[in-house]
GUNU-13593 format. One record per residue: x, z, y of N, C-alpha, C in turn. Coordinates in nm, 4 decimals, padded with zeros to 6 digits, m for minus. Each point is the difference from the previous one (the first is absolute). Example, Ala and Ser with C-alpha at 12.3 -4.5 7.8 and 13.67 -1.06 7.14 Angstrom:
// residues 2
<<01.3190; 00.7800; m00.5690>; <m00.0890; 00.0000; 00.1190>; <00.0900; 00.0000; 00.1200>>;
<<m00.0350; m00.0720; 00.1050>; <00.0820; 00.0060; 00.1190>; <m00.0770; 00.0730; 00.1090>>;
END
This chain:
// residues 203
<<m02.5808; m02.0139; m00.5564>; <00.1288; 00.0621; m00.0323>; <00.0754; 00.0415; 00.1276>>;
<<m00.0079; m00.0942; 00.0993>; <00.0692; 00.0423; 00.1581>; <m00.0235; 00.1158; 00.0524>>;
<<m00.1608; 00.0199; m00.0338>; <m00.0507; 00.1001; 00.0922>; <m00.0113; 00.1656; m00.1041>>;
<<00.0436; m00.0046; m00.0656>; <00.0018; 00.1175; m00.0840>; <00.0915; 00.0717; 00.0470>>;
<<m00.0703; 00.1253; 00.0089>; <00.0318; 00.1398; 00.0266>; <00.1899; 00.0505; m00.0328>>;
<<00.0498; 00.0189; 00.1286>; <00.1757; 00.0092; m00.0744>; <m00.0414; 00.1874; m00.0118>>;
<<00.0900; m00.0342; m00.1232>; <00.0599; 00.1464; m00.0970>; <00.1106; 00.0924; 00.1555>>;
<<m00.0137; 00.0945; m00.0022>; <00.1112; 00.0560; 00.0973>; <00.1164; 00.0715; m00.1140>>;
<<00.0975; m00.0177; 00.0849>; <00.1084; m00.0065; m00.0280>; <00.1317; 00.0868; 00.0993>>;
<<00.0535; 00.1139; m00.0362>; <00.0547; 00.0762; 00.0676>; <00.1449; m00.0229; m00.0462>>;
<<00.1099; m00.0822; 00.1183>; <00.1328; m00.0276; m00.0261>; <00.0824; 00.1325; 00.1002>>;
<<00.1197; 00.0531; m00.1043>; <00.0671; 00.0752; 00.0432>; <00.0956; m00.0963; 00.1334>>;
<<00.0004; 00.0378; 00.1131>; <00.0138; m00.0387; 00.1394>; <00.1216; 00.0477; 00.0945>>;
<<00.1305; m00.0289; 00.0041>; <00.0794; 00.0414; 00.0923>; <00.0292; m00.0834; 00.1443>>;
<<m00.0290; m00.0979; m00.0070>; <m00.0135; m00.0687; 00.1159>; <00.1392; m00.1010; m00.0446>>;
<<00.0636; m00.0178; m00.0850>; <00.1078; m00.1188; m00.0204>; <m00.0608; m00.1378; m00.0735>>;
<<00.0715; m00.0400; m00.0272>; <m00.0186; m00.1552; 00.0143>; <m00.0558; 00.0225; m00.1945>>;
<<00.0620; 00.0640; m00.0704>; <m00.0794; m00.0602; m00.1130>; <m00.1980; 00.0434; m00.0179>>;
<<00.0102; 00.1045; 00.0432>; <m00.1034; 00.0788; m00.0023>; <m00.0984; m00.1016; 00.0621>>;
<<00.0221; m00.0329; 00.1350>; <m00.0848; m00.0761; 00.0944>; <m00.0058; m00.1374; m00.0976>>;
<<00.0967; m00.0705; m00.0766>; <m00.0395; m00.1206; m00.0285>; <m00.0730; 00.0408; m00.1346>>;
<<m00.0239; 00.1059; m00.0648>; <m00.0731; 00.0289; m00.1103>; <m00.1712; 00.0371; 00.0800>>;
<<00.0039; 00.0442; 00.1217>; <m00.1053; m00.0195; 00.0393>; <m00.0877; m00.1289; 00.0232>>;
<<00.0517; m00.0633; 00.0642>; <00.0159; m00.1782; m00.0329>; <m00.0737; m00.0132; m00.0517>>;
<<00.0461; m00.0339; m00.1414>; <m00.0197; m00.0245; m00.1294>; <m00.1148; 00.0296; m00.0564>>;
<<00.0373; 00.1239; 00.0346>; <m00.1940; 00.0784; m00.0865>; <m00.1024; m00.0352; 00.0453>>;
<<00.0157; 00.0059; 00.1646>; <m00.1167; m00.0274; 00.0826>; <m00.0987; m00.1289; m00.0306>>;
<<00.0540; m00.0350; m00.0725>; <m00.0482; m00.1974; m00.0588>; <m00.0900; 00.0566; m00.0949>>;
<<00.0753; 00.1207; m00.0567>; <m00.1194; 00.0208; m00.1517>; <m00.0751; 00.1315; 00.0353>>;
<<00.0369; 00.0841; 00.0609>; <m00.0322; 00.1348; 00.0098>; <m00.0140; 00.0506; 00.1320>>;
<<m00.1088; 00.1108; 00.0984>; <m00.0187; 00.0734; 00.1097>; <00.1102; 00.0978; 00.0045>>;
<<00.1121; m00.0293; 00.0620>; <00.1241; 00.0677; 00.0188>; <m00.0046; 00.1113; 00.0897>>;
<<00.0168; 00.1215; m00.0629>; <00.0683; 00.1608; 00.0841>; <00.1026; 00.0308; m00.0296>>;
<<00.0838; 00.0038; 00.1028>; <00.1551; 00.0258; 00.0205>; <m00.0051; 00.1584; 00.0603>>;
<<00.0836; 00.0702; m00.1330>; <00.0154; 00.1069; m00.0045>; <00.1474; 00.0321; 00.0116>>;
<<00.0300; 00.1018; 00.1068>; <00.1391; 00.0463; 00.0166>; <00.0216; 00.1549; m00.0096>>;
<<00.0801; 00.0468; m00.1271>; <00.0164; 00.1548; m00.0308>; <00.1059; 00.0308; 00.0847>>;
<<m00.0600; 00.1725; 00.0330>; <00.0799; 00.0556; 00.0969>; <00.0450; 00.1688; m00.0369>>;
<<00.0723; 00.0819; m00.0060>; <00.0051; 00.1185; m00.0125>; <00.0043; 00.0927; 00.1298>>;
<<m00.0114; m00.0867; 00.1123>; <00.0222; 00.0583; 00.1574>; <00.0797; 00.0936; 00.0123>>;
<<00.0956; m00.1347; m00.0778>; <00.1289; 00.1062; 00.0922>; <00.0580; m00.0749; 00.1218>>;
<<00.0054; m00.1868; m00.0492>; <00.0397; m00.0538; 00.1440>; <m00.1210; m00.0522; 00.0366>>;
<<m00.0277; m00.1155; 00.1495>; <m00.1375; m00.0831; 00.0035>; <00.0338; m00.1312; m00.0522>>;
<<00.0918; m00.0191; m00.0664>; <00.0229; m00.1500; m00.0054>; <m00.1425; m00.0540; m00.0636>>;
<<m00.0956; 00.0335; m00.0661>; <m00.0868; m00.0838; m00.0371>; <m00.0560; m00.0726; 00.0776>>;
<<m00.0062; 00.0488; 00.1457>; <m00.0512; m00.0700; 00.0850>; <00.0363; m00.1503; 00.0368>>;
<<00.1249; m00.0001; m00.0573>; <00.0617; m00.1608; 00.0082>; <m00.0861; m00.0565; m00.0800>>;
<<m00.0129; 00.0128; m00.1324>; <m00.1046; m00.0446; m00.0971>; <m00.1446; m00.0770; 00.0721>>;
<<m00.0179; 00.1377; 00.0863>; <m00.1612; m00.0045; 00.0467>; <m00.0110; m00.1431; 00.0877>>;
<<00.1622; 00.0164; 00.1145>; <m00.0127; m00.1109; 00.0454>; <m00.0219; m00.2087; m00.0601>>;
<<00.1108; 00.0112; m00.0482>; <m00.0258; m00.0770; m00.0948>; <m00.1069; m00.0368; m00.0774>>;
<<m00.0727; 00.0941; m00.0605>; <m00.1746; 00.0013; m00.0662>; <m00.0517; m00.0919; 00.1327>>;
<<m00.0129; 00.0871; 00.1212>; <m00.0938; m00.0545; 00.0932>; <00.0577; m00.1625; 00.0823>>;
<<00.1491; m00.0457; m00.0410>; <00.0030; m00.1012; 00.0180>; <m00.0345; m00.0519; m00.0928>>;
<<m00.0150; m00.0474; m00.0954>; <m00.0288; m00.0330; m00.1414>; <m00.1771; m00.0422; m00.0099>>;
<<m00.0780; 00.0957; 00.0600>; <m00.1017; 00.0506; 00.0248>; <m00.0763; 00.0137; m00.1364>>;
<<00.0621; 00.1441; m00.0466>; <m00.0551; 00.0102; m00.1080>; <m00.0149; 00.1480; m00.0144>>;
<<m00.1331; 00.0852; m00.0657>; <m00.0770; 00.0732; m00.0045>; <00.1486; 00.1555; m00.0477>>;
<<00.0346; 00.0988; 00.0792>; <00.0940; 00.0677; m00.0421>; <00.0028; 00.1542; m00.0011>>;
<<00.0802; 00.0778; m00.1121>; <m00.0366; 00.1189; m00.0057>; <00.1116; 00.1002; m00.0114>>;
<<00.0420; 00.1562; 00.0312>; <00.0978; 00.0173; m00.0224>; <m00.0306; 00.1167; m00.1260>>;
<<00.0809; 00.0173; m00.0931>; <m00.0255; 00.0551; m00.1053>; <00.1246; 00.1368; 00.0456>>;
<<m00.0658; 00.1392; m00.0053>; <00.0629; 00.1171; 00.0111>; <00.0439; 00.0581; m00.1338>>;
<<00.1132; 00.0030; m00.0286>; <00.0819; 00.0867; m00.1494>; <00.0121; 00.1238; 00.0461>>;
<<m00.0203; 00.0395; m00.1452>; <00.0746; 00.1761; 00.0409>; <00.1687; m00.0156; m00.0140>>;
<<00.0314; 00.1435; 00.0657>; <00.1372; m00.0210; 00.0026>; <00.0709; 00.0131; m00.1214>>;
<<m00.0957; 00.0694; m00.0921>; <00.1187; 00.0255; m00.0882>; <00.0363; m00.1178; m00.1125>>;
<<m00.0659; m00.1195; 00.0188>; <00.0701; m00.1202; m00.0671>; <00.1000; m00.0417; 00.0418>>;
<<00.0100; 00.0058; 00.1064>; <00.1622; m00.0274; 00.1197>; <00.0886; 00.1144; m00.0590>>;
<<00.0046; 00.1205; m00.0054>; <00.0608; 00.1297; m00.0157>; <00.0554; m00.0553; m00.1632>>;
<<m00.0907; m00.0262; m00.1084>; <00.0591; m00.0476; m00.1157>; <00.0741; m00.0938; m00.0103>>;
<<m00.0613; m00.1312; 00.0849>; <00.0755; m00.1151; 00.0267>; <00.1732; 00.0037; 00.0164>>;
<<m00.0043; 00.1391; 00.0976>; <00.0948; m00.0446; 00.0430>; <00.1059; 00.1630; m00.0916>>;
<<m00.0866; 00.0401; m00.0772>; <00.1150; 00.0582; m00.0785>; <00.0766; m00.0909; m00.1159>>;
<<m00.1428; m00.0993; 00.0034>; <00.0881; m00.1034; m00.1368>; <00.1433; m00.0616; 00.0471>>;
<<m00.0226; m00.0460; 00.1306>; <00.0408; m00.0705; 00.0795>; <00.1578; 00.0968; 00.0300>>;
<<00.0202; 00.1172; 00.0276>; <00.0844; 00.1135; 00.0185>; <00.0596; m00.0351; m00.1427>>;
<<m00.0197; 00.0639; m00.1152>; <m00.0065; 00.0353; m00.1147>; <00.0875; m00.1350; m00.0337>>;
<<m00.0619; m00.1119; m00.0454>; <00.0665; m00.1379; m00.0327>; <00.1165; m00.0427; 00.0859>>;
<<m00.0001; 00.0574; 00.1263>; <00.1008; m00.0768; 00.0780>; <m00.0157; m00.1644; 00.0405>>;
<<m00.1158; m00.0332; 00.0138>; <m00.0552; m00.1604; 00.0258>; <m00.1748; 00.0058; 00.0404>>;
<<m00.0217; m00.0897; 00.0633>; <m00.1726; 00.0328; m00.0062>; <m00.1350; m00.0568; m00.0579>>;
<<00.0842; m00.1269; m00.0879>; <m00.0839; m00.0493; m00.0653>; <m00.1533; 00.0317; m00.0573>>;
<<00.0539; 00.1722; m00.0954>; <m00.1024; 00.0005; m00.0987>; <m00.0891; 00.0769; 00.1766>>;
<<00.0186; 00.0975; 00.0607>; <m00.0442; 00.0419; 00.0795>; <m00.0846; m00.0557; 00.0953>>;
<<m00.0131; m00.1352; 00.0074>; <m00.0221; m00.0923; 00.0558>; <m00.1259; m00.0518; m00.0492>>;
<<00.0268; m00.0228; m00.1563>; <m00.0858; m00.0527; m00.0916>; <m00.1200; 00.1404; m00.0141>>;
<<00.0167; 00.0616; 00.0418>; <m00.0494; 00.0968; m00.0522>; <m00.1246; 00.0349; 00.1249>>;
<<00.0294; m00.0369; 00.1050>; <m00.0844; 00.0264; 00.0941>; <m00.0707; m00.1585; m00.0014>>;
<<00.0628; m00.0786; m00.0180>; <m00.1118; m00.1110; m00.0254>; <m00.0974; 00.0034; m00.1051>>;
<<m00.0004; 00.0727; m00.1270>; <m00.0368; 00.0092; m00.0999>; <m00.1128; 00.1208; 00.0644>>;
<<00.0060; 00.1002; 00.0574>; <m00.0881; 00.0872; 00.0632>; <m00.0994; m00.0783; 00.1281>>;
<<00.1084; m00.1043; 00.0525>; <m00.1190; m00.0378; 00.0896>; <m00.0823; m00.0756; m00.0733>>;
<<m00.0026; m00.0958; m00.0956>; <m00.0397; m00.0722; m00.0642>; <m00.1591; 00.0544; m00.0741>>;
<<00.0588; 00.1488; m00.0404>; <m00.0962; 00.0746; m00.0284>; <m00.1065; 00.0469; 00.0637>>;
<<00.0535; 00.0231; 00.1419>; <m00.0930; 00.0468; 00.1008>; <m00.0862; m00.0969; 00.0526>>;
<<00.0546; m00.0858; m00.0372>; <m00.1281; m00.1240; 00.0775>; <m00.0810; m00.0278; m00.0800>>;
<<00.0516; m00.0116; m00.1663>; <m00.0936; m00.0123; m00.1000>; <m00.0578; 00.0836; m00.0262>>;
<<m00.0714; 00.0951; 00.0833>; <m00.0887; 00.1096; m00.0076>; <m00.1571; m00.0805; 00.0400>>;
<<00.0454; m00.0447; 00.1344>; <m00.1278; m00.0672; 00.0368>; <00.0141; m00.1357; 00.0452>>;
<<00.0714; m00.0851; m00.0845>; <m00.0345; m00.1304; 00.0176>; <00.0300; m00.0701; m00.1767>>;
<<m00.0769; m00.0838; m00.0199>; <m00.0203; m00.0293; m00.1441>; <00.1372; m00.0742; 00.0036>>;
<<00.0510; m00.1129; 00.1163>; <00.0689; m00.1073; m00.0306>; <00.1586; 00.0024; 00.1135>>;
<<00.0600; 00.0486; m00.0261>; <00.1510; 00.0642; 00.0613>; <00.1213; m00.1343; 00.0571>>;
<<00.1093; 00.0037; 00.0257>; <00.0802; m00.0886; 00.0126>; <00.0671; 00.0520; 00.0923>>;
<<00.1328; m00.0753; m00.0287>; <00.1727; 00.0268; 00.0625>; <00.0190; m00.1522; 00.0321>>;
<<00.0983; 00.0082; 00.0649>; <00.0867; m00.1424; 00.0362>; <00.1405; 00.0138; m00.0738>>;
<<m00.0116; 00.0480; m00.1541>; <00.1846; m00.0521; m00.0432>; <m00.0189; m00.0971; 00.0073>>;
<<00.1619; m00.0426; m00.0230>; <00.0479; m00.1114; m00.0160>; <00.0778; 00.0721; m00.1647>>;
<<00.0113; m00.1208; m00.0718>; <00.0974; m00.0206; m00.1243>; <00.1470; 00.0207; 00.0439>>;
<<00.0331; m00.0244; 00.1345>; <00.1541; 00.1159; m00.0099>; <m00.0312; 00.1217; 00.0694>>;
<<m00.1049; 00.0773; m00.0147>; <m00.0358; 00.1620; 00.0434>; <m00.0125; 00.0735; m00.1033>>;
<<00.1797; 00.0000; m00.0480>; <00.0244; 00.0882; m00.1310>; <m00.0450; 00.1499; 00.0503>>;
<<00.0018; 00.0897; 00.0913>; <00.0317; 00.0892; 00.0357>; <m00.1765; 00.0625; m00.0684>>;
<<m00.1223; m00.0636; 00.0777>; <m00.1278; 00.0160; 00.0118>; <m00.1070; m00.0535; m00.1196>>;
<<00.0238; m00.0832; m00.0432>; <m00.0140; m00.0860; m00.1158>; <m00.0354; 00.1062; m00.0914>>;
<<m00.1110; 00.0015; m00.0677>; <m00.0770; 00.0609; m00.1293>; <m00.0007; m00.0807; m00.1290>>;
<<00.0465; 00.1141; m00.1083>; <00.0039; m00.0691; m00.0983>; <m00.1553; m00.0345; m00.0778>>;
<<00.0051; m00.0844; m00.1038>; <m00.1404; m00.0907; m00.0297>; <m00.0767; 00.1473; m00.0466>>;
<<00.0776; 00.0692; m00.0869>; <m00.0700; 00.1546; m00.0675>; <m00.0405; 00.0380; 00.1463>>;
<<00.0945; 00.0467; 00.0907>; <m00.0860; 00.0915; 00.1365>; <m00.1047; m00.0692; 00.0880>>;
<<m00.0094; m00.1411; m00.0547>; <m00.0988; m00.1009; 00.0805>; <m00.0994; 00.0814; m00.0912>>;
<<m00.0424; m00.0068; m00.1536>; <m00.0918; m00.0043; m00.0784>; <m00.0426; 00.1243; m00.0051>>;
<<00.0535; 00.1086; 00.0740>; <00.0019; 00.1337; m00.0242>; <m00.1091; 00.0298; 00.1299>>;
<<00.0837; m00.1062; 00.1290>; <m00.0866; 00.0179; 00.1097>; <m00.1182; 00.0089; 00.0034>>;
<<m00.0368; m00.1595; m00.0639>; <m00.1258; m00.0791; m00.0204>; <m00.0772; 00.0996; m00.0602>>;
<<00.0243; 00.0299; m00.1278>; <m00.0720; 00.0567; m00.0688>; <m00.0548; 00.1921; 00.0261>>;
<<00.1014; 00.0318; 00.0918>; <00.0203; 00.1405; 00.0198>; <m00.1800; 00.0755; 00.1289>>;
<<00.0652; m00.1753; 00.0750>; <m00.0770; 00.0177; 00.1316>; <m00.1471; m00.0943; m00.0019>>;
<<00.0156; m00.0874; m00.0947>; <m00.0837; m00.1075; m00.0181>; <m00.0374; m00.0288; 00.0738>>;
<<00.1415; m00.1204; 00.0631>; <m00.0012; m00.0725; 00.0801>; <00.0616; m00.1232; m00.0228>>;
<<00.0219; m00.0994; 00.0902>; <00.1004; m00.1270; m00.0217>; <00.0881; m00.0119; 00.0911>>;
<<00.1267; m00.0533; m00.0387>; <00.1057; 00.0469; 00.0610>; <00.0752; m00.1755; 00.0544>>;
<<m00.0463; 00.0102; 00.0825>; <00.0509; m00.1415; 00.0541>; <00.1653; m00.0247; 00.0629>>;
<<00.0452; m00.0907; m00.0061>; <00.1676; m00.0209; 00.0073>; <m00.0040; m00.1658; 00.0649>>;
<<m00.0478; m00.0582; 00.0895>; <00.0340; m00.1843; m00.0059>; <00.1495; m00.0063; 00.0490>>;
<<00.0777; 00.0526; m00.0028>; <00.1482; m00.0402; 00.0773>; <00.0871; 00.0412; m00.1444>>;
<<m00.0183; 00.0419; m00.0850>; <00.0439; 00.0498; m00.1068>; <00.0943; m00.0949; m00.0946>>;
<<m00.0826; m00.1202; 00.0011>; <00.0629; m00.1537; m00.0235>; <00.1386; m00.0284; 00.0268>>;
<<00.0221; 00.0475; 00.1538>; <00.0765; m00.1187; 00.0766>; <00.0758; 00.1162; 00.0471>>;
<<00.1460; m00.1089; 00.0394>; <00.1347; 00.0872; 00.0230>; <m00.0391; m00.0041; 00.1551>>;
<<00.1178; 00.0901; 00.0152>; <00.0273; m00.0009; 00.1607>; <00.0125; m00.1291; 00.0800>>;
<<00.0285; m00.1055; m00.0510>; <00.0980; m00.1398; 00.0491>; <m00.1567; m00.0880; 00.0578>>;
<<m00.0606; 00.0032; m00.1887>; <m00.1376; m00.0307; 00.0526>; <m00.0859; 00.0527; 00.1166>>;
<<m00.0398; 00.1588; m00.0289>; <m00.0466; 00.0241; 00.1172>; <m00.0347; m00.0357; 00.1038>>;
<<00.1640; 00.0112; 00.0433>; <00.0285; m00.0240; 00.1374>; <m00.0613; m00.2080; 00.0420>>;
<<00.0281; m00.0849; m00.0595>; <m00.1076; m00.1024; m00.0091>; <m00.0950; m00.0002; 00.1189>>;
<<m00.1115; 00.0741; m00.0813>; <m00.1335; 00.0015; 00.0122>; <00.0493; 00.1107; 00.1373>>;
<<00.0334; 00.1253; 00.0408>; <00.0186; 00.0853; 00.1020>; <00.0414; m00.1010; 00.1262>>;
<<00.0747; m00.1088; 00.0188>; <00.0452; m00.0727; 00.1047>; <m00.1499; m00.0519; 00.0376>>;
<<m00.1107; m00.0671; m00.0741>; <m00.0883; m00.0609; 00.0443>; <m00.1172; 00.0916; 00.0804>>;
<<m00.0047; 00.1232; m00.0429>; <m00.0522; 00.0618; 00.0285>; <m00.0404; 00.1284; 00.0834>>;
<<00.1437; 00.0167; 00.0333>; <00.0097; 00.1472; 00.0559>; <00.1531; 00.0164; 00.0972>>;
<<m00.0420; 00.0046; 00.0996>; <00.1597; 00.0652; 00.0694>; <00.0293; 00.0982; m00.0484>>;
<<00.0994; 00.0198; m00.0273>; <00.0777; 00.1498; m00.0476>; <00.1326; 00.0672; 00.0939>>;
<<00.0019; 00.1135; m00.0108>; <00.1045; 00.0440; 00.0452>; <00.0674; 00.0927; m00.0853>>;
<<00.1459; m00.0270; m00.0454>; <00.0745; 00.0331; m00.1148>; <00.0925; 00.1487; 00.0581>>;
<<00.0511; 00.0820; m00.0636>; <00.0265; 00.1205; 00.0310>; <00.1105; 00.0963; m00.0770>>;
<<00.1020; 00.0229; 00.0348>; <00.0568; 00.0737; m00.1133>; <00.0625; 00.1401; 00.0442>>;
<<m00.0262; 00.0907; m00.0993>; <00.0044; 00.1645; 00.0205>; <m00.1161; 00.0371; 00.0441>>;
<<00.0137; 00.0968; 00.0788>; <m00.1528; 00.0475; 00.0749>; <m00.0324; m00.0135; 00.1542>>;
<<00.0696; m00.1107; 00.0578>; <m00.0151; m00.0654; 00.1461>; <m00.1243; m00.0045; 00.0202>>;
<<m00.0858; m00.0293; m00.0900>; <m00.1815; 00.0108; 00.0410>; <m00.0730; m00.0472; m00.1534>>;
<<m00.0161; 00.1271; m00.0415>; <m00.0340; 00.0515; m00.0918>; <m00.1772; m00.0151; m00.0069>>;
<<00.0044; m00.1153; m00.1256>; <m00.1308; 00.0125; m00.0188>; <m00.0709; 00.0910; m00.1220>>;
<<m00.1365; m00.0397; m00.0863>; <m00.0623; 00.0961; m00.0451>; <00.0641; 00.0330; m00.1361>>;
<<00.0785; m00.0786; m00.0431>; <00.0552; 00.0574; m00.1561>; <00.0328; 00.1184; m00.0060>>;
<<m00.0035; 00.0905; m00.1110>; <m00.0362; 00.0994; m00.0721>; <00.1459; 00.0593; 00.0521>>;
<<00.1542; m00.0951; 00.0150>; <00.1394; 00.0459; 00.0163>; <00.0024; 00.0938; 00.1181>>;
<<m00.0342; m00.0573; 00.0584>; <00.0092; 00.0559; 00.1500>; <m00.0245; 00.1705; 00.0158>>;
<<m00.1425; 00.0529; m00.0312>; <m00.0592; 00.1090; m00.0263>; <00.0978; 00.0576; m00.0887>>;
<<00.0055; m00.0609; m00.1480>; <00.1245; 00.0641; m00.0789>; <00.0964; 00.0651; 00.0710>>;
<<00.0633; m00.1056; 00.0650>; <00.1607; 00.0420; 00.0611>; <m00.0122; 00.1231; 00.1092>>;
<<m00.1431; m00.0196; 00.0711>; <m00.0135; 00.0636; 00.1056>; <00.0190; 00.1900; m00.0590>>;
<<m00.1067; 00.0235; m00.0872>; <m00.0315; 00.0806; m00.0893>; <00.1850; 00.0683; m00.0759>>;
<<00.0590; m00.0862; m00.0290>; <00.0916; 00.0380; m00.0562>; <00.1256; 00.0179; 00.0752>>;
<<m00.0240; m00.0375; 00.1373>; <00.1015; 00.0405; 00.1034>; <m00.0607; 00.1208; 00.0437>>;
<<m00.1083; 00.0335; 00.0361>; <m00.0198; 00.1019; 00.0118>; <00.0455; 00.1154; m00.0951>>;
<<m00.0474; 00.0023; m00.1158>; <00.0015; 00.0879; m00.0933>; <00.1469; 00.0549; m00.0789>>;
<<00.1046; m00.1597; 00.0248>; <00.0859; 00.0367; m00.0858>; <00.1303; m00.0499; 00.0919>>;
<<00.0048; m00.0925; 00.1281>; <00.0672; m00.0134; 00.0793>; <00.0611; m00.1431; m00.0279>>;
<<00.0018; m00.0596; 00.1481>; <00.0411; m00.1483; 00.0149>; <00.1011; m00.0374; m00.0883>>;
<<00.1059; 00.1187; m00.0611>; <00.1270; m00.0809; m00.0359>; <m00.0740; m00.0591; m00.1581>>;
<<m00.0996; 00.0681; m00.0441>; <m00.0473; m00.0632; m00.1188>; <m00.1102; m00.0877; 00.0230>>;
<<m00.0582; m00.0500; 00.0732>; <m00.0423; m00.1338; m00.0085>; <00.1073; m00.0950; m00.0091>>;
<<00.0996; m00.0026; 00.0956>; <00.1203; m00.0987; 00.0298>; <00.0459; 00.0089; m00.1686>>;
<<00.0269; 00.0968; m00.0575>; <00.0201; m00.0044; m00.1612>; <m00.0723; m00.0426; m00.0541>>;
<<m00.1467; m00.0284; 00.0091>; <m00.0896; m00.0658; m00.1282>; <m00.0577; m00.1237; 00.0280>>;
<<00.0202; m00.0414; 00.1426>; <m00.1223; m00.1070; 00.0148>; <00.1089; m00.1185; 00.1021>>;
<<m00.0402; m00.1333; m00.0375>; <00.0791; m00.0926; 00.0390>; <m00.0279; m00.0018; 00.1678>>;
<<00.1084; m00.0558; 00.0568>; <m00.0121; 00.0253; 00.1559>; <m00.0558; m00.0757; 00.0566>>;
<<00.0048; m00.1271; m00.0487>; <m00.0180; m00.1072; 00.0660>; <m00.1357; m00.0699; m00.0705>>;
<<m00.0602; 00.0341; m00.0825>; <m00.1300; m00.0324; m00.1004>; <m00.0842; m00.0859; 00.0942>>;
<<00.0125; m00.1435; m00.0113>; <m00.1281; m00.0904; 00.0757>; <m00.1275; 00.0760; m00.0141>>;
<<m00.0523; m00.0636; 00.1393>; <m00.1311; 00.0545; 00.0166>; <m00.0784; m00.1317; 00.1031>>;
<<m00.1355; 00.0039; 00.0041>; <m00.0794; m00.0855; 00.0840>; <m00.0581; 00.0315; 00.0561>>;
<<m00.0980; m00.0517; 00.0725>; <m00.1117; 00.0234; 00.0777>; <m00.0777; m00.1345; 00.0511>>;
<<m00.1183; m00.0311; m00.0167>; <m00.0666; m00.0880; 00.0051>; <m00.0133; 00.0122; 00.1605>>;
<<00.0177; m00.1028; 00.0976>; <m00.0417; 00.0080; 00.1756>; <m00.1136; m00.0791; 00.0282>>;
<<00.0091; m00.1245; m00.0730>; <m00.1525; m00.0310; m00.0253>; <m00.0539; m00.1362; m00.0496>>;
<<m00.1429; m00.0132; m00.0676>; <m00.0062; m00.1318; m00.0797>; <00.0163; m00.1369; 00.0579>>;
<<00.0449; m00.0693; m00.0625>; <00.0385; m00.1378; 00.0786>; <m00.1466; m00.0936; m00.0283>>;
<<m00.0719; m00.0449; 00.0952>; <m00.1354; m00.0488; m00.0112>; <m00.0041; m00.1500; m00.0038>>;
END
C-alpha cells in the first residue's frame, strides 16, 4: 500500500499561505503540480514560482486568453463590485486545467465567499470535464487555518498591492486601470484587502 503509485494532482497555486498549506496536505495522498494562471499582463506569477521552488514542488504557469479578463472585468464594471468577476475567472481557470489533468484543486477556505463554487457548479465541473475536483481547506475557517500555517510556514502578510502576489485581483485591477482608469478601481475594489506570501517552510 506505501509503495503504490501516487495519482497526480494539479492545485491552483498563487504562492500564499492557503494554497501552499493545501499543497501540504495533498502531497501525503497525491504527486502535487502547482499551477499558477496568468494573462501577461503583470509578472507577478513569478512570486508563485518562487515559493513552488521553496516548497520544492513540481510547477507550471498556465497562459489565459485575454478575453476572460476583458469579460471579467466588464462584470466587474457593470455590477460596481468584483465578486462575480472574480468568480468567474476562477471558474475559467478551473476549466483550463481540467482540460489536461483528471484531478484539479484550490486552497479555499470556508470564509472564501468571494471564490467558493456552488455544489451544482462543482457537479457541473466534474461532470462537464470528467474530472475530480479537490478542495482540503474547504472544512476549516480562517482562525483554524492559520493553526496549522504557524507550524509550518513563515509567511509574510501584505495589504493593497505593496507586493503583489499571483491572485487573479491583481491582473484584474491592472487590466481595469488601464482600460477604464485608476479612479475606478479605487471605486470597486477594497484598498487594503489582506494578502500573503509564503518566505519559506519551517523544517
Amino acid at each position: 500500500m506505501h509503495n503504490q503509485k501516487k495519482d497526480k494532482i494539479s492545485l491552483l497555486f498563487s504562492g500564499g499561505k492557503d494554497s501552499s498549506l493545501a499543497a501540504l496536505i495533498l502531497s501525503k495522498i497525491f504527486k502535487v503540480e502547482l499551477v499558477t494562471a496568468t494573462f501577461s499582463i503583470l509578472q507577478n506569477w513569478k512570486q508563485a514560482q518562487k515559493v513552488a521552488k521553496e516548497l520544492n514542488f513540481p510547477f507550471r504557469v498556465l497562459r489565459l486568453e485575454k478575453k476572460i479578463l476583458e469579460k471579467a472585468a466588464e462584470m466587474v464594471i457593470k455590477e460596481g463590485y468584483p465578486k462575480n468577476g472574480l468568480k468567474y475567472i476562477h471558474k475559467r481557470v478551473l476549466e483550463e486545467v481540467a482540460k489536461d489533468s483528471k484531478i484539479i484543486a484550490d486552497g479555499l477556505n470556508r470564509d472564501d465567499h468571494t471564490l467558493v463554487l456552488s455544489l451544482s457548479e462543482i457537479k457541473n465541473l466534474e461532470n462537464n470535464f470528467k474530472v475530480h475536483y479537490v478542495q482540503p481547506l474547504i472544512g476549516y475557517s480562517r482562525k483554524k487555518i492559520n493553526i496549522f500555517l504557524e507550524k509550518y510556514f513563515q509567511i509574510r502578510e501584505y495589504k493593497g498591492e505593496s507586493f503583489p502576489g499571483a491572485e487573479y485581483e491583481f491582473e484584474l485591477k491592472e487590466f481595469i486601470r488601464k482600460n477604464y482608469g485608476s479612479l475606478k478601481v479605487d471605486e470597486i475594489f477594497p484598498k487594503y484587502h489582506a494578502h500573503s506570501i509564503v518566505l519559506k517552510a519551517i523544517t
